[in-house]
C-alpha positions as CSV (number, residue, x, y, z in Angstrom):
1,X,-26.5,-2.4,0.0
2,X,-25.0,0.2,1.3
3,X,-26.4,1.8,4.9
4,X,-25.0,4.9,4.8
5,X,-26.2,7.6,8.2
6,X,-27.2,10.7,7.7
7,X,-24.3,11.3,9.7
8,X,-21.8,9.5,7.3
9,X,-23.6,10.9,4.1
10,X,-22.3,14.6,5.5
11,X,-18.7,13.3,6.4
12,X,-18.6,12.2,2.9
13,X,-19.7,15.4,1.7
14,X,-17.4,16.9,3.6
15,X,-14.3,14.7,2.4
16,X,-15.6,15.6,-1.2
17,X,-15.7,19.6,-0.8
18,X,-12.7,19.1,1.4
19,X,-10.9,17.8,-2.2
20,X,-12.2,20.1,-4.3
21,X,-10.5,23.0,-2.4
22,X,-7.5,20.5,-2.4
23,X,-7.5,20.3,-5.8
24,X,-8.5,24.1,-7.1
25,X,-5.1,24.7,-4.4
26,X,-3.0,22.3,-6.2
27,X,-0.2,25.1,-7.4
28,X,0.1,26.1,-4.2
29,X,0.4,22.7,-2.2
30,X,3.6,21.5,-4.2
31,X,5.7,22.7,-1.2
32,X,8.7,20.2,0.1
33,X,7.3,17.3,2.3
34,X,9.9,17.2,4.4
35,X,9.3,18.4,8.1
36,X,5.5,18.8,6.6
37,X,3.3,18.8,9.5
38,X,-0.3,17.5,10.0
39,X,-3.6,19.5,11.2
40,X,-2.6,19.1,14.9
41,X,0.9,21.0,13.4
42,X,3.0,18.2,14.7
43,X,5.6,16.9,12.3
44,X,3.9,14.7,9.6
45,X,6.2,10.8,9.8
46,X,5.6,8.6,6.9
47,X,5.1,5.2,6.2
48,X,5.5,3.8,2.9
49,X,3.7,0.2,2.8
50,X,4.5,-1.2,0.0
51,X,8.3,-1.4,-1.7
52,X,10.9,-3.5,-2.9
53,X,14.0,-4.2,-2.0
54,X,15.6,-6.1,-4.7
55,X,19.0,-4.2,-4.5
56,X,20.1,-4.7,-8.0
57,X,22.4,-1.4,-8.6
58,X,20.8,-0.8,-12.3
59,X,18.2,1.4,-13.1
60,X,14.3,0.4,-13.5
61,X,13.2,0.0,-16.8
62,X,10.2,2.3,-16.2
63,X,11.0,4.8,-13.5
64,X,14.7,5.3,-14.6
65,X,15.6,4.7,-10.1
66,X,19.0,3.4,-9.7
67,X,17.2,0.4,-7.3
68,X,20.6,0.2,-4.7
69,X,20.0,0.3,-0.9
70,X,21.3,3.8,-0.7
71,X,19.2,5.5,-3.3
72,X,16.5,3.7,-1.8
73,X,16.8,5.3,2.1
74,X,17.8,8.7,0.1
75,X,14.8,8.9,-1.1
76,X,12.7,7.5,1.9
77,X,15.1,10.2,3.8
78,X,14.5,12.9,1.4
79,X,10.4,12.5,1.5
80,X,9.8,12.1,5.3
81,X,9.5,8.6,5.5
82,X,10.7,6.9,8.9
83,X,9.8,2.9,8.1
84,X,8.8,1.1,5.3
85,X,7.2,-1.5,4.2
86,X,8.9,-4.4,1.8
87,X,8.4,-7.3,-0.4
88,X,10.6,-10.0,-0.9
89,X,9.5,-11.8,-4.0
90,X,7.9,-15.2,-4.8
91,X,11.2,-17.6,-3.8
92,X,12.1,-15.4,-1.1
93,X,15.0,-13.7,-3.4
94,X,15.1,-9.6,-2.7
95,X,15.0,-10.0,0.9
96,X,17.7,-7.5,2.6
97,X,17.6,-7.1,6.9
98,X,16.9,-3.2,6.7
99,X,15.2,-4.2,10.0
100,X,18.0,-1.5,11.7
101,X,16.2,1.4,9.1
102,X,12.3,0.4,10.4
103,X,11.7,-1.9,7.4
104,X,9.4,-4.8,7.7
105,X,9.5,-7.5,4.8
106,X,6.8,-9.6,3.8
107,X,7.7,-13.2,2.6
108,X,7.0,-14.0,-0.9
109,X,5.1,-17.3,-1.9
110,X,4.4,-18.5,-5.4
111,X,2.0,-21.5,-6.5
112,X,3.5,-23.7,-4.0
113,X,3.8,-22.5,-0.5
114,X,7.7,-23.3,0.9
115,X,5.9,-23.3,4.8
116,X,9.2,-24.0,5.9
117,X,11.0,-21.2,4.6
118,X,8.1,-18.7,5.4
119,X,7.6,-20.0,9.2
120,X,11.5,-20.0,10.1
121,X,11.6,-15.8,8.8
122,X,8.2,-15.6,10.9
123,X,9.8,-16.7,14.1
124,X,12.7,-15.0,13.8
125,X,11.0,-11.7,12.8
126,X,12.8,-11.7,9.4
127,X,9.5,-11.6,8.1
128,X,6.4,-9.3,9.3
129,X,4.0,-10.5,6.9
130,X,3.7,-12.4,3.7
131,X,3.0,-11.5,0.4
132,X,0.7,-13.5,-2.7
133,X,1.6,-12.3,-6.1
134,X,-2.2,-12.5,-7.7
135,X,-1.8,-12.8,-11.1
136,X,1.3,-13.0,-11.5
137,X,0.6,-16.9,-10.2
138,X,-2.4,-18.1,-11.7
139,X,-4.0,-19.2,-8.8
140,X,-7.1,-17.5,-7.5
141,X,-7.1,-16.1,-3.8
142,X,-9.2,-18.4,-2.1
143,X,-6.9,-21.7,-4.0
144,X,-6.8,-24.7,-1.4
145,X,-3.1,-24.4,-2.1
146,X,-2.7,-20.7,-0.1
147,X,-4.7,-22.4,2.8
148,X,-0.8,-23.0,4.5
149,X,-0.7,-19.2,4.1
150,X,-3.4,-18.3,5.9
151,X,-2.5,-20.8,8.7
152,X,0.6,-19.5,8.9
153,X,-0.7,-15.6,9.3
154,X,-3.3,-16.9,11.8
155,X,-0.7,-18.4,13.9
156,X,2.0,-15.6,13.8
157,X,-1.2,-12.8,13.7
158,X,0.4,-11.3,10.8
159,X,-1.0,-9.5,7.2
160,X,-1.6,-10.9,4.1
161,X,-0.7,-8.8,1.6
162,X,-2.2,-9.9,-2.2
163,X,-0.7,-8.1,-5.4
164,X,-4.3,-6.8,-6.8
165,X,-5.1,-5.3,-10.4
166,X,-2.3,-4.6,-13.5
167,X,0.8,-6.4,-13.8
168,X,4.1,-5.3,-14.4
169,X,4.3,-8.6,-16.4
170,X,2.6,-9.9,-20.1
171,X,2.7,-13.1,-18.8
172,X,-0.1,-12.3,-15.8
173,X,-3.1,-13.6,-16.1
174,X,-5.6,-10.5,-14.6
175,X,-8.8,-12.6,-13.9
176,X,-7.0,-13.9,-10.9
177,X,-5.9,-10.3,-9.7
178,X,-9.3,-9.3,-9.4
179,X,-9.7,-7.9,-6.5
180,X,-13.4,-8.9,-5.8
181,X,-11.7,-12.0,-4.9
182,X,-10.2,-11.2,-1.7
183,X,-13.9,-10.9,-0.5
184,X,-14.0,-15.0,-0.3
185,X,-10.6,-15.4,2.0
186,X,-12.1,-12.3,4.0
187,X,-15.2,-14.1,5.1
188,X,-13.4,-17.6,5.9
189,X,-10.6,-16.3,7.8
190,X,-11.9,-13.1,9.7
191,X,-9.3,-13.9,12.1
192,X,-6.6,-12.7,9.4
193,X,-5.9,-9.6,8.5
194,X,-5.5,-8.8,4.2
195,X,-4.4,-5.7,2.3
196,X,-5.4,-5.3,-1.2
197,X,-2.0,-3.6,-2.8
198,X,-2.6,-1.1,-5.2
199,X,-6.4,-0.9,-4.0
200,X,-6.7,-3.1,-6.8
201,X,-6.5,-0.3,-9.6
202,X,-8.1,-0.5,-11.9
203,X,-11.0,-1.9,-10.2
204,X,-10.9,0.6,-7.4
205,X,-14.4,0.3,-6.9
206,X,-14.1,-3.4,-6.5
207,X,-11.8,-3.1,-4.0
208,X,-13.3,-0.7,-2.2
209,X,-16.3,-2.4,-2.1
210,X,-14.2,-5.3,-0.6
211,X,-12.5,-2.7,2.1
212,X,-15.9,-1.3,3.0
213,X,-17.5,-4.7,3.6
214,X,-15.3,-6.2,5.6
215,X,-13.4,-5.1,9.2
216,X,-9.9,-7.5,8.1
217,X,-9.6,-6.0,4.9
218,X,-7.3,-3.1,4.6
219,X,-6.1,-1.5,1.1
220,X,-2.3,0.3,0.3
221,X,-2.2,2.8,-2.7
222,X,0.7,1.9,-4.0
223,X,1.8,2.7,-7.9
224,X,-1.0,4.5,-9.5
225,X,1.2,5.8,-12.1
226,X,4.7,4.9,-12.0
227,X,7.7,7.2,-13.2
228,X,8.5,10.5,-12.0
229,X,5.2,12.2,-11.2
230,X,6.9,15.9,-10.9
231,X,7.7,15.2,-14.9
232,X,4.8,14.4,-15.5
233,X,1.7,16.9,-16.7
234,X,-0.3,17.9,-13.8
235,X,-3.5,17.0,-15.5
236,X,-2.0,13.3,-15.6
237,X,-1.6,13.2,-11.8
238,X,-4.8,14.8,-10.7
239,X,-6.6,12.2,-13.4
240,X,-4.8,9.1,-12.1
241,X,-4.0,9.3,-8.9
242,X,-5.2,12.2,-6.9
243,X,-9.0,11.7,-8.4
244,X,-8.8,8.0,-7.8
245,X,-7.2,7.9,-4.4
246,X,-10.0,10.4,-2.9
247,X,-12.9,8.7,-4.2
248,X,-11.6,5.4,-2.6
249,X,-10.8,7.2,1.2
250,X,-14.4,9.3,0.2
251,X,-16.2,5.7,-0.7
252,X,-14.5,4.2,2.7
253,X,-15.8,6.2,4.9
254,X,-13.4,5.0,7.5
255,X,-9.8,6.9,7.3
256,X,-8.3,3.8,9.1
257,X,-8.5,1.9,6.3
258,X,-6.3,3.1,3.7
259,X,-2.4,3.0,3.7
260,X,-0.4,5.8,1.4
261,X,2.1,3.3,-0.4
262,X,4.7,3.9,-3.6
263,X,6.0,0.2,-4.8
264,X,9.1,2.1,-5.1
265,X,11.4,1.6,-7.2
266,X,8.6,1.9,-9.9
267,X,7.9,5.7,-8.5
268,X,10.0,8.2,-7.0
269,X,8.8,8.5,-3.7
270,X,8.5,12.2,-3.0
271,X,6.7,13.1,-5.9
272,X,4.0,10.9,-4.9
273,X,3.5,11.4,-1.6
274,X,2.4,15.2,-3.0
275,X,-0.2,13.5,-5.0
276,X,-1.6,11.8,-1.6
277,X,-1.6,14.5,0.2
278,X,-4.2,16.3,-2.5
279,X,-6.4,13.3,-2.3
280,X,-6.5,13.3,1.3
281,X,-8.2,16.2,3.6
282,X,-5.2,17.1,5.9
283,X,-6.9,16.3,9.2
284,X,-6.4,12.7,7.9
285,X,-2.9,12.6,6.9
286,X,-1.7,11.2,10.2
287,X,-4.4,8.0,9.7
288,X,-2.9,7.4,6.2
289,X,0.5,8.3,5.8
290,X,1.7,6.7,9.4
291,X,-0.9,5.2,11.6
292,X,-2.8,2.8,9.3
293,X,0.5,1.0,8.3
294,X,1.9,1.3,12.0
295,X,-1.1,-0.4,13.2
296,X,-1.5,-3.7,10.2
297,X,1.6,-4.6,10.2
298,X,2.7,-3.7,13.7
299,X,5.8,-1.1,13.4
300,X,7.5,0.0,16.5
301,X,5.6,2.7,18.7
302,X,8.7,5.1,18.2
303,X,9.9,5.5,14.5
304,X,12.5,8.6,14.7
């Protein structure tokens, strides 16, 4: 259960009445995010923690984003954000060294984990962290065959990431994307840290439970809706992803645990980061859009 202080029950109030002036604002917050700056009025940098870099030069079938390597640091550019956070896929195809444009890019691993492969990108800081595509490989988190994984992050002290919640793909099987799950690897190896991607939507209460519970368990808010969210009705995006993404941070009660994320090229990037910014009170932006990521997975100090 729950042990909440009187002291937390009022910060949580205060997040909620916080969002509800957000929210009642919302016409007039669509200004540019670009040279947006935080409560303190310094410049507001960006991190986006979860992307992908599979350069393919055609457009996505759902967002419509030509997915090339210079639409995808226009649009990084364009929104603010100075490093970002990639994913290669399950047999390591997708990788690109952006490493020159602040991008970290966790290793991809299907059933079988290529330990060879993963460990050479680790020690050559290729690789920043690795990635488990739940779901998508019908294996649940805590399978004796991702034990190699979790060595391998102990030994390099780098995150796991674990795809959480809907697929992108008919062929997933969700039971093992729940992310409830995560809550068994979490208490075997609290010397690892985990991110739940996508704060497992649509069991965001799950996964916040999971977040809340446990210190090495971090979430990214990655691909709420996908698409262009400016062409989208307004009541859509408050429904979906503003309302969702504040009652995580407001269930939290720690703003060092969530990371604002897009899993572009499935969202434009700008667009959503305007959505974030109404979920989260602004004295918090710096925690969520820059410092949470920066401090998991271990960006530069500097990233102008």
């Amino acid at each position: 259960m729950r042990n909440r202080s009187v002291t937390r029950q009022l910060r949580a109030l205060g997040v909620l009445a916080a969002l509800a002036v957000l929210s009642s604002c919302e016409a007039q917050s669509r200004s540019p995010v670009t040279g947006a700056t935080d409560a303190a009025g310094d410049y507001l940098e960006i991190i986006d923690a979860h992307t992908h870099t599979a350069f393919t030069g055609q457009p996505e079938r759902t967002s419509g984003i030509v997915v090339s390597e210079e639409q995808y640091l226009k649009e990084m550019r364009d929104a603010g954000v100075v490093g970002m956070l990639a994913h290669a896929a399950e047999d390591g195809s997708g990788y690109v060294d952006l490493r020159a444009q602040n991008v970290i890019t966790c290793a991809g691993t299907g059933a079988r984990v290529d330990v060879a492969r993963i460990e050479a990108g680790l020690k050559s800081a290729a690789f920043g962290c690795i990635k488990i595509y739940l779901g998508y490989v019908h294996q649940w988190a805590y399978s004796p065959e991702y034990e190699p994984v979790y060595a391998l992050a102990a030994k390099y002290d780098v995150p796991v990431v674990f795809h959480t919640g809907d697929t992108y793909s008919n062929a997933a099987k969700l039971k093992y994307a729940d992310p409830l799950t995560i809550d068994e690897v979490a208490v075997d190896h609290r010397n690892v840290t985990f991110v739940i991607a996508h704060a497992g939507n649509p069991w965001i209460e799950s996964a916040a439970e999971v977040a809340y519970k446990n210190p090495n368990v971090y979430l990214d808010g990655s691909a709420f809706l996908v698409g262009d969210l400016s062409k989208m009705p307004p009541e859509q995006v408050e429904t979906y992803v503003v309302k969702p993404v504040a009652w995580i941070f407001g269930f939290l009660e720690d703003p060092t645990k969530l990371m604002f994320a897009t899993d572009w090229p499935l969202t434009h990037v700008k667009p959503y980061v305007e959505a974030f910014k109404r979920a989260i009170p602004p004295e918090q932006w710096k925690a969520v859009f820059h410092d949470n990521a920066a401090r998991v997975f271990k960006f530069p100090a500097k990233t102008k």
